[in-house]
N, C-alpha and C positions, 0 to 999 in steps of 0.2 A: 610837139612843143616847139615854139618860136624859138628862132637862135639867128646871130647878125655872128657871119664870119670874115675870115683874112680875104686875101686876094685868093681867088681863085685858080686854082693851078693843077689840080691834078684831078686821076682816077683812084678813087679811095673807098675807100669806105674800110713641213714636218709638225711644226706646231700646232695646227689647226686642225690636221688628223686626229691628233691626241686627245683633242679638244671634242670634237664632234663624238669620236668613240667613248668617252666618259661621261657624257652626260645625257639624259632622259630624252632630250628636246633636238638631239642628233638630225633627225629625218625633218622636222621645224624647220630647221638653221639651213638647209639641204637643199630645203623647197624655196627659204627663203632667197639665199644666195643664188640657185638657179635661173628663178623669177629674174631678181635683180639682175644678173648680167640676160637673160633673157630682152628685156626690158630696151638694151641697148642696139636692138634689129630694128626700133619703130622711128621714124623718125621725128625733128622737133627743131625750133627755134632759136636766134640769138636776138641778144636784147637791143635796141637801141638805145643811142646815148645820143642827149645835147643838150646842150643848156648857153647862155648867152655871153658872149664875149662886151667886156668891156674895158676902158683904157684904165681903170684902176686896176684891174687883173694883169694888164700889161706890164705892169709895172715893175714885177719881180721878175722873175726869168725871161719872159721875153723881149723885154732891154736890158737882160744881162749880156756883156760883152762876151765873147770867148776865142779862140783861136782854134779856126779850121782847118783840118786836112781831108777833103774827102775827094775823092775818084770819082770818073765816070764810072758807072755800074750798074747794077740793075737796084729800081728804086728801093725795094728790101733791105737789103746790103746799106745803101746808102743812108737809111733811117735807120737800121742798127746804130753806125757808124755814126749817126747824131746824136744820138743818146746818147752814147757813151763817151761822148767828147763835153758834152755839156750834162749830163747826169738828169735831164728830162724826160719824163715819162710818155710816150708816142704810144697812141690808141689807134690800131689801124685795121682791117681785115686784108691781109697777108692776100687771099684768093684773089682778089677783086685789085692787086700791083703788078700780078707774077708777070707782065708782059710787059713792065712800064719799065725803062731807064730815065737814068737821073742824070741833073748837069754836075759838074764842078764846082765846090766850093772851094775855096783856099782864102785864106787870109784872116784877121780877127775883125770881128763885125756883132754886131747883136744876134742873139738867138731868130727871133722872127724873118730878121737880116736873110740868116742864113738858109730856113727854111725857104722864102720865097725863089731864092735861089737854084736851091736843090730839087723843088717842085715845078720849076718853070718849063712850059710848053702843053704841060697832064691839064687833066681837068680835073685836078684834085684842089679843093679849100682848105685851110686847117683852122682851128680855134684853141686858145691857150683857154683851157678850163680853169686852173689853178695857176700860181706861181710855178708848178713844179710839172705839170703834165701839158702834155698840147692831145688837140684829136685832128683828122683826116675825116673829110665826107666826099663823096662825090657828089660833081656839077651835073646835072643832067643836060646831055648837049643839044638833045632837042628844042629842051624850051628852057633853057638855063636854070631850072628849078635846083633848090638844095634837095639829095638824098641822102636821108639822116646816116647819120654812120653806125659801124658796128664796132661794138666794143668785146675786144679779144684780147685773146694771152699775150701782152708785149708789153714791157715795159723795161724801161732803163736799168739795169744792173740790177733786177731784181724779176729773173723773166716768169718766176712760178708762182709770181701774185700782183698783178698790174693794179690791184687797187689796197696793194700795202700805201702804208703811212709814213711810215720811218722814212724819213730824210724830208717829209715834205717841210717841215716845220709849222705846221697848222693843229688848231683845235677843234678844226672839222674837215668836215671832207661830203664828197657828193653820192661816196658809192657804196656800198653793201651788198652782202651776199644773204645774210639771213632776214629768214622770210620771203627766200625767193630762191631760186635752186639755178646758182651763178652770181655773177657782180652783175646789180642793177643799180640805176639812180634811186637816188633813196626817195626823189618826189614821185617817181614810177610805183612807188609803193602805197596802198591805200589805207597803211597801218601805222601809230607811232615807231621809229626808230630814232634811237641816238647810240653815237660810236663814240667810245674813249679812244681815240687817238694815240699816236706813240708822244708826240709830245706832253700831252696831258698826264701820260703816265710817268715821263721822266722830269715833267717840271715839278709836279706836287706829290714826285717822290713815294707813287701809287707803290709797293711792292709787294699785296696779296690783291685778290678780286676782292673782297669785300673793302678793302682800302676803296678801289675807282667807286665800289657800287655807292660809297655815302655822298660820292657828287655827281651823281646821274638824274636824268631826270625819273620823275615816277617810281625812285626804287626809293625805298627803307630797307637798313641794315639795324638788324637783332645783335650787340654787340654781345659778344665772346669771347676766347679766345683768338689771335691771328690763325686765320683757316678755320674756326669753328664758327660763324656768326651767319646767322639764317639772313637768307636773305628775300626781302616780301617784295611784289609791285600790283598795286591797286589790290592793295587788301588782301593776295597770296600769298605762301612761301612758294618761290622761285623753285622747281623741281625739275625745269628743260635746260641741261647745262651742256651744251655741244661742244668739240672742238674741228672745226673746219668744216661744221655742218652735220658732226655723226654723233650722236647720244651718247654722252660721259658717265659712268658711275658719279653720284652725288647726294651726300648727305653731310647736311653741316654740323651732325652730333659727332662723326665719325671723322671728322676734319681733311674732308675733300674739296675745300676752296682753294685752288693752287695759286701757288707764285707766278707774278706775270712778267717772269726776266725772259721765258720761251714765246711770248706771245708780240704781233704786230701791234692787235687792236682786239677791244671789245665792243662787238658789237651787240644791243638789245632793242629786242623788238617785246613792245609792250601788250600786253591781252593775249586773248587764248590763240592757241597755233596749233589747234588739231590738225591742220593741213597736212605738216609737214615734220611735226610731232608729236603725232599719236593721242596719248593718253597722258594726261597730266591736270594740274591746277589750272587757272585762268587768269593765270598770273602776268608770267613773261617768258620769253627764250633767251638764254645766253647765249654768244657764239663766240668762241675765244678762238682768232686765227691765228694759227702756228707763224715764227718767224720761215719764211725759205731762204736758201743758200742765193748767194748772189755770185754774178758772174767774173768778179774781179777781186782781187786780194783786199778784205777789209777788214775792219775789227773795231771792236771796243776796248777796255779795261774800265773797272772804276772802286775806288774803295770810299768807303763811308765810317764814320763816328756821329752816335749820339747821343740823350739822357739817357740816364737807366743801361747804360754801357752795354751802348747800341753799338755792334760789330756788323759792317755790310762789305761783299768784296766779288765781281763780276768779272768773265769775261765773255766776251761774244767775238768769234772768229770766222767768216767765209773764206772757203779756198776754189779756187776753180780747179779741175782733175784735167781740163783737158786745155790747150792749148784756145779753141775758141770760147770756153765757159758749159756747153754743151751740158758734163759733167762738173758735177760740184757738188761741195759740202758746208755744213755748217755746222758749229756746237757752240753750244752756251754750258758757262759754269756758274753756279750762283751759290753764296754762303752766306745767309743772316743770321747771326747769336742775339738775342737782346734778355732782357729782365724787362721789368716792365715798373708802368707809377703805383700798381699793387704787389706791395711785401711780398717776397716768396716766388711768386709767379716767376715763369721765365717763358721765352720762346723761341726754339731754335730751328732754323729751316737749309735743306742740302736739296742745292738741285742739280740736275747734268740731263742737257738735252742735244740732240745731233739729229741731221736731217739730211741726207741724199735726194740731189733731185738730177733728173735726166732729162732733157729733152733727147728723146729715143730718133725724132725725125722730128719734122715740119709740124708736124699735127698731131702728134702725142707730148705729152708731157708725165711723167713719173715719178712720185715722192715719195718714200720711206723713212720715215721716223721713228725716233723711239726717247722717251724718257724716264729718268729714276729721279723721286722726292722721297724727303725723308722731314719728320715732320718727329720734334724730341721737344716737350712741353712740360710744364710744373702747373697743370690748370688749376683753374678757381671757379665755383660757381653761382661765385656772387654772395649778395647780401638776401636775409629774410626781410621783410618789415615785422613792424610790432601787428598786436594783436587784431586790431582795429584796422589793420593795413598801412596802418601813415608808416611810408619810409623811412629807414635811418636816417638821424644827421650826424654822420661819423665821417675820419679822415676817409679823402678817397684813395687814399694806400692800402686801408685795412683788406686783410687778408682773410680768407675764412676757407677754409680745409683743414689740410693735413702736410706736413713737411714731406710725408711720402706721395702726399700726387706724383700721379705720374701719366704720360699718357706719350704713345709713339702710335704714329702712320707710320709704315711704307708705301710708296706707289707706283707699281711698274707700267706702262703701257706703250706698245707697237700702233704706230699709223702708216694707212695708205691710201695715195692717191693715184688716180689716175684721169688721164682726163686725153680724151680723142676731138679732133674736128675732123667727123665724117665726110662733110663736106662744104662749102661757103655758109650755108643755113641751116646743119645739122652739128652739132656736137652733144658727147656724153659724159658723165664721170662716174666713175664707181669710185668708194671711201671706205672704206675698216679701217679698223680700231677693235685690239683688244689688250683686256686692264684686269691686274692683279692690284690687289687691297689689300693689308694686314695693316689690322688694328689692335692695341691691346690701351686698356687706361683701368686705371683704378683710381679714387679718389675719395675723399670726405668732402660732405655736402648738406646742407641744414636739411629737415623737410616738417620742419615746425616753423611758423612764427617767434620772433624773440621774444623773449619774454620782458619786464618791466628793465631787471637786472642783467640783460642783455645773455642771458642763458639760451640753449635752441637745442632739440631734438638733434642728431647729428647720425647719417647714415653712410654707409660704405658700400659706393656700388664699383662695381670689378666686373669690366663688359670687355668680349675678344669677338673680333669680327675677321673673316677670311672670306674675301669676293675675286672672284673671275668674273667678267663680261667681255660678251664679242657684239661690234652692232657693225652694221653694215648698211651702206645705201647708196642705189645706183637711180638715175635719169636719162633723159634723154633731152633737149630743146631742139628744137626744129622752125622753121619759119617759113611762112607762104603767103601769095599773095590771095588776098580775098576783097570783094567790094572796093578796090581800088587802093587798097593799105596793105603793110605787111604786119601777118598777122604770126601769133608766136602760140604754140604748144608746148606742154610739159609733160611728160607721162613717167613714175618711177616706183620704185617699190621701196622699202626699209626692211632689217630685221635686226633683233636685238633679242638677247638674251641674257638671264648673269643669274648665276647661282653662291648665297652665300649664307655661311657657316656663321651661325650667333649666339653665343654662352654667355652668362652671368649670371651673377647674384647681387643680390641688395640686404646687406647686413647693418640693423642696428648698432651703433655705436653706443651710444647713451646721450645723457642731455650734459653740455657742455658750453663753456661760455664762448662765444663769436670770436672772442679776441685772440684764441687758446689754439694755437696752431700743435701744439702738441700731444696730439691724439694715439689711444692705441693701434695699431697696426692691425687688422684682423689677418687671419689666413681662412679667405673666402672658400667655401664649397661651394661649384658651382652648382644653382637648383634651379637654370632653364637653359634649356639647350634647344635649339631648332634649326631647321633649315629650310630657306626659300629659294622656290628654281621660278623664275616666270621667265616668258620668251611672249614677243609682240610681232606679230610679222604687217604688213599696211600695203596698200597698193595706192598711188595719188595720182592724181589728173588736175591739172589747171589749162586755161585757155585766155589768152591775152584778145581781144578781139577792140579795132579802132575802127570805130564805125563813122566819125568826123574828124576832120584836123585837128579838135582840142580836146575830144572825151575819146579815153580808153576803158573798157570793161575787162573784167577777170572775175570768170567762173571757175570753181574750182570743187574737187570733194575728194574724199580716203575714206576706203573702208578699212577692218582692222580687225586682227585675230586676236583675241590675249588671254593669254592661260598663268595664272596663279597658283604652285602648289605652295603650300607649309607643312613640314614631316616634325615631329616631336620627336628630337634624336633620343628624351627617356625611354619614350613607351613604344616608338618605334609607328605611332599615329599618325595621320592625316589631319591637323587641325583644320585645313583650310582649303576647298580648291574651287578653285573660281577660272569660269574659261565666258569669254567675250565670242559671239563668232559674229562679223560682219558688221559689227558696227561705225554706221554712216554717219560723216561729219563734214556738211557742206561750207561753202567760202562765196561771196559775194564780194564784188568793190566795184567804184569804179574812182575814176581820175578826171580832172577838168582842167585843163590850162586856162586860167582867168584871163594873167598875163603871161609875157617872159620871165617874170622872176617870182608870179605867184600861181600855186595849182591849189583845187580844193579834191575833196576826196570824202566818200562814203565807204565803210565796211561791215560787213558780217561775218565773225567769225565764231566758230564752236570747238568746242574740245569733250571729250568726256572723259572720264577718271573712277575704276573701279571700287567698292567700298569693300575692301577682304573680309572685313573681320566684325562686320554687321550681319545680325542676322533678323529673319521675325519669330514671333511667338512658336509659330510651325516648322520653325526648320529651315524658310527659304533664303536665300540669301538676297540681301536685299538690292538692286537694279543699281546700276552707276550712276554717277551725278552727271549731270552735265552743265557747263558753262556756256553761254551764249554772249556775247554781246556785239552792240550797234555802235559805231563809231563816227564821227564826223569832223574833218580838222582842215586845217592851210597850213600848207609848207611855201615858205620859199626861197627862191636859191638866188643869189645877190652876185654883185661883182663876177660874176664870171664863176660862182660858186665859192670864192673866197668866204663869203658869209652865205648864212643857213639860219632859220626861221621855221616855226615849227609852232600850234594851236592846234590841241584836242579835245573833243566835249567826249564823253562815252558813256556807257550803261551796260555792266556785267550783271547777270541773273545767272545767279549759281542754284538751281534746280532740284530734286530730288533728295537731298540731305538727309539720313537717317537722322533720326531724332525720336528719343525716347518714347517707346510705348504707354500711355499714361494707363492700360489698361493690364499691363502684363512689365512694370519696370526694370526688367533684367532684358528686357528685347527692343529690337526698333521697328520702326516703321518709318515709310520713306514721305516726309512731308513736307519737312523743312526747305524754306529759300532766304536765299542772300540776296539782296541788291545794292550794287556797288554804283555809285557817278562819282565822277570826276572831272577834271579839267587839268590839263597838263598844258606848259607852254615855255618854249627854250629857243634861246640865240645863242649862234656859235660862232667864230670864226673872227675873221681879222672887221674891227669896226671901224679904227682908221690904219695910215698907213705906222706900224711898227707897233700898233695897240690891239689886241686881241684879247677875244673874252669868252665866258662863257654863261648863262644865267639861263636858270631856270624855278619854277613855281611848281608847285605839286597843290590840285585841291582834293580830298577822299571825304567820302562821307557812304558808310555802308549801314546799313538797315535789317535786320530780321524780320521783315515784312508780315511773319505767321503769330509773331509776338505785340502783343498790346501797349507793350512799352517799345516804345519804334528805336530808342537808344540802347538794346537789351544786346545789341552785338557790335562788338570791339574788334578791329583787326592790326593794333596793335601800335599803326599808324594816325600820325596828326592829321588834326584836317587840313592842315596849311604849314607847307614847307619848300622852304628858299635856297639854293644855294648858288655860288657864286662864283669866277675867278677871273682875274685879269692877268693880262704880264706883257710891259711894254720894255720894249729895245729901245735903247740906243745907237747910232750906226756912224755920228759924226762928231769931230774933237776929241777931247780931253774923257768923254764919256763912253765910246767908244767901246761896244763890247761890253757893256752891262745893261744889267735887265733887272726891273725889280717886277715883282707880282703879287698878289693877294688875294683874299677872296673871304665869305662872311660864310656862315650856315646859320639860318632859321629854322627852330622846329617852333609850331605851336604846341601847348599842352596833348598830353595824352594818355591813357589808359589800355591795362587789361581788363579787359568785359567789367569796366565799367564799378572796377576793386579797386587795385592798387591805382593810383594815378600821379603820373609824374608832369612837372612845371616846362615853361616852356623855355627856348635856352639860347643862346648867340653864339656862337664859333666864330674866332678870328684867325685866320691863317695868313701866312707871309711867305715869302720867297725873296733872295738876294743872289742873283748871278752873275760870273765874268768871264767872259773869255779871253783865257790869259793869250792864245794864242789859235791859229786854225786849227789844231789838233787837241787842246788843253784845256777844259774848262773847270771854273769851281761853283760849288755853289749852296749858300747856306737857307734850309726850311723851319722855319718857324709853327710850330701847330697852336690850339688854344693861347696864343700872344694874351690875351686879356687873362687868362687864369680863371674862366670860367670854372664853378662846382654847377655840375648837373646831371642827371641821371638822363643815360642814353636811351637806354632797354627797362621795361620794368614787367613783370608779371605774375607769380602767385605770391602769396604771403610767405612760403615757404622756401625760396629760391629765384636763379637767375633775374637779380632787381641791380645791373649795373650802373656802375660810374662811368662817365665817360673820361677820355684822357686827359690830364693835367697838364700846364703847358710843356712844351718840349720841343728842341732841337736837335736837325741832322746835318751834317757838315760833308759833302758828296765834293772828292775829288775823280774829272772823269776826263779818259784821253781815248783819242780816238784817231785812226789813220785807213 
């Protein structure tokens, strides 16, 4: 990739015992883990990073002023000592300085100022990517050529995630880890990605995942409850939800969409990801990176009021343990109470997260985490339509349950990292995670159509779920030269496993009218009881290979174990066991640098996803689906990555699909296909200087291709949906320190399977912010400003046909030191 840099000046560039002994899948989890840290003898690749410097990029941090004190010393040392005097993130490989001393800086001068300074005599170049980070490459002295640089574990007061967000101030960014095993540039990727940002999460006052998922690009959210709301992309539910890369328990009936007061960024990558996620939909990957502890004493607070007596109250604290930052910690507290614009409903959220990280030496780095959620609800599940399917036209306050809904999550979970640099061109990480689930809800829920006089069948389900999972996953990258490039390897293993406990009933209540929130109380017998253990273990390979200056390729495949049991805790049965062995699921891409600020890109990727609980006429069970699709897009990266640009054309062919025996209709048979296109297309980042935005299109159009009527399948999604957001600064006079911002959501019309069908709709949203001082800000959100009525979600005649939210404000006082 082309890049124009600075002057050139340097050389750069007990429990788990417990765990294992209890459950079936013990000697699985054994092999698995083995393998994995096995896996960490081979060696592998680091990534390259660059992308083009320009003087609109300059503009921010590297003409900011600052005042320097740094020493002669060895150049390490002295690029520590620049970060952390100026809070700018430095991309260096550490290996490729250890020999290099630095000059003297002292006095106050601009950032770049400084750098050229402290680099003077090396053969090291730097380039400010962003407002907020600079990178180091080396000159080659022979023929003065640039040697692209590496991009490694450093960064300014935040040394255990160099391609965190928080503090840059931006709505995008250049790097990612998901979909790639490490931080890559995200044009290096030959797949759609977009990242919610920390500011995007703190300006439009995101504070669940399904809150960011409604302004991403290619996602639809299935509105719910807060934490309960399915979330789809290109005609899927969403079923790969990671965090820091390792497989999350996740189900949105069971309200595992967490709070994102723990997290930096979310990152998604769109279509199938058998690569690097196994077995799943063909949907998307979530990856929700954990905040890390930073190396100097910081913090947040921030309390909140809004409609519906909206109670919000935060804090976030780093402490450093040891005198140089080495050692350190983190914790966040988070408390949301609210009610909501439908009667009755309420929804309350507890969270508390902490995180130890070590750099153990030079080339280790070590993180321990752990958090507790607690999720206390008064759910609803919506409106029926009448008979015919036409929707209600009632308040969208109306309530339809029972005054005893009820519904609690608990959510425990341990994380670990780790992560070595073997050597200048090898590093590894291993990741676990394991998570406890209790769930309990009971509630009234229509499962009739209303009737003329708005009467409906009304039933009582009473569901408890209890899950453990442990998942785990180790690589390797390495890098060598081949054909004249350096070329990059990945070799890793996963495993995962989770066993969980599920009872309930479903008791008729009677027919009862919509409006009639006061229903009788049943006292449920539970009459199903089951239990499901499945464990997945994968072994993956990719190969980066640059065979010209502007086109890079990446081969790639996983194969994959997967075993399904289901036990009838009545009868003491086997409903169900389903075992996968070796199933192959390859990866193709490649990359093209047209220019410096545009690449194009081709992919192939697959996934497959088991069918449990399908069988045929005979007994057999019937083969997995699999997901394939063909990709084609441009990304490009602007201002020095300030701004980002992003067009995807695709084609998923979801394969294999049981589908009704016509010949025996109690059985399947595997026939059915889905074909899904699209076109997806987003701008992010700063457009001019103190204006940033965000915009994106979503186009879907899916087809049951075996069916005569080509409209006969619905995935729940418009064919065409917009969404929006800006937010410009002020920096001079009287205005000084205020910001306002906004943004629109389009959805076209849309349908379930082509029954219920709901109008299409506009969202206006707003934002007013001030900085009262360096440390104090206020700031008030606006949602639905126009008072839209529209139905967000709709689906059978019987249930889940929401409204969406009515207007409403949040009033966020936030300080920070």
């Amino acid at each position: 990739m082309a890049s124009t840099w600075g002057k050139p000046v340097a050389q750069h560039a007990g429990m788990i015992g417990d765990f294992v002994g209890k459950h079936r899948f013990a000697k699985q989890l054994l092999a698995g883990t083995a393998i994995s840290f096995a896996a960490l003898m081979i060696a592998a690749p680091t990534n390259a990073f660059a992308t083009e410097l320009t003087t609109h990029s300059e503009i921010a941090q590297a003409s900011a002023v600052f005042d320097f004190n740094i020493g002669v010393q060895s150049l390490n040392n002295a690029l520590l000592d620049f970060a952390q005097q100026t809070g700018i993130q430095v991309f260096y490989d550490t290996a490729q300085i250890e020999n290099l001393t630095s000059t003297a800086v002292t006095g106050r001068m601009q950032a770049a100022t400084a750098l050229e300074q402290l680099l003077d005599g090396s053969n090291v170049t730097y380039r400010f990517s962003n407002e907020n980070s600079v990178t180091l490459a080396i000159i080659n002295a022979a023929d003065d050529t640039l040697v692209d640089p590496v991009l490694v574990e450093a960064q300014a007061n935040n040394p255990g995630d160099p391609a965190a967000t928080e503090g840059t101030n931006s709505l995008t960014t250049t790097v990612a880890s998901v979909g790639s095993k490490g931080n890559e540039t995200i044009r290096e990727l030959p797949q759609s990605v977009s990242v919610v940002t920390a500011k995007r999460i703190e300006d439009q006052n995101f504070q669940y995942l399904d809150d960011a998922m409604r302004y991403t690009t290619g996602v639809q959210v299935l509105t719910n409850n807060n934490g309960r709301s399915s979330i789809y992309s290109r005609g899927y539910e969403i079923d790969n939800v990671q965090t820091n890369g390792v497989p999350a328990p996740y189900s949105s009936l069971d309200g595992t969409s967490p709070n994102l007061a723990m997290y930096d960024r979310i990152e998604v990558l769109r279509g199938p990801a058998g690569l690097y996620g196994g077995s799943g939909e063909p949907s998307a990957t979530i990856n929700l990176v954990r905040k890390q502890a930073r190396d100097e004493l910081s913090g947040s607070a921030s309390v909140g009021y809004g409609s519906w007596n909206h109670y919000s109250g935060q804090g976030d604290v780093s402490v450093p343990l040891t005198e140089d930052g080495s050692v350190r910690a983190r914790a966040v507290l988070s408390a949301d109470y609210r009610e909501s614009f439908v009667d009755v409903v309420e929804n309350n959220n507890e969270l508390g997260y902490g995180t130890l990280d070590i750099d153990v030496n030079d080339d280790t780095f070590l993180s321990v985490g752990l958090s507790h959620e607690h999720k206390d609800m008064v759910p609803s599940n919506a409106l029926p339509t009448f008979n015919d399917n036409t929707l209600l036209d009632v308040s969208t306050s109306t309530f339809v349950g029972a005054k005893w809904n009820t519904f609690d999550n608990t959510s425990d979970d341990v994380y670990l990292d780790l992560k070595h640099q073997f050597s200048s061109d090898t590093e590894g990480k291993i990741s676990a995670r394991y998570s406890v689930r209790n769930v309990n809800m009971k509630y009234a829920y229509t499962r009739s159509a209303a009737a003329a006089d708005y009467t409906a069948q009304f039933y009582a389900l009473d569901r408890h779920v209890d899950e453990d999972a442990f998942s785990t996953d180790a690589y390797l990258n390495h890098d060598f030269d081949m054909l004249g490039y350096t070329q990059t390897v990945t070799v890793g293993s996963d495993f995962r496993y989770s066993n969980q406990d599920l009872a309930y009933s479903n008791q008729l209540l009677g027919s009862y009218s919509i409006f009639n929130n006061d229903l009788p109380e049943p006292n449920n017998a539970i009459t199903n009881s089951q239990t499901t253990e499945s464990s997945q273990f994968g072994t993956y390979g990719k190969i980066k290979l640059q065979t010209f200056d502007d086109v890079t390729f990446s081969f790639g495949g996983r194969s994959s174990w997967y075993n399904s049991i289901v036990t009838n805790n009545l009868t003491g049965a086997d409903t169900s066991n389903v075992t996968e062995d070796a199933v192959f699921v390859p990866f193709a891409g490649v990359v093209y640098d047209v220019t410096d600020d545009f690449s194009t890109y081709f992919s192939y990727t697959s996934i497959f996803e088991p069918q449990n609980t399908t069988t045929t006429v005979n007994g057999e069970q019937i083969e997995p689906r699999t997901g394939k699709q063909y990709e084609v897009g441009l990304k490009g990266e602007h201002f020095g990555g300030l701004m980002n640009t992003h067009l995807s054309l695709f084609q998923i062919e979801d394969q294999n699909r049981a589908a009704q025996d016509p010949s025996n209709t109690s059985f399947s048979i595997a026939s059915g296909e889905i074909r899904t296109r699209g076109v997806e297309a987003e701008i992010s980042g700063e457009i001019f200087e103190n204006l940033q935005g965000f915009l994106s299109y979503t186009y879907l159009d899916s087809k049951d291709i075996d069916q005569s009527d080509s409209d006969s399948y619905s995935s729940y999604a418009p064919k065409h949906y917009v969404t929006s957001w800006a937010d410009y600064s002020f920096d001079q006079g009287n205005l000084d320190g205020l910001s306002i911002g906004g943004g629109v959501t389009w959805s076209d019309h849309f349908s379930y399977n082509n029954g219920v069908k709901a109008s299409s709709y506009t969202v206006v949203d707003g934002r007013i912010g001030y900085e009262i001082n360096d440390n104090l800000a206020l700031a008030l959100n606006a949602n639905n400003i126009l008072d839209e009525k529209y139905y967000s979600r709709v689906a059978t005649f019987r249930t889940f046909n929401f409204y969406g939210p009515s207007r409403s404000f949040f009033l966020n006082l936030t300080g920070k030191f």
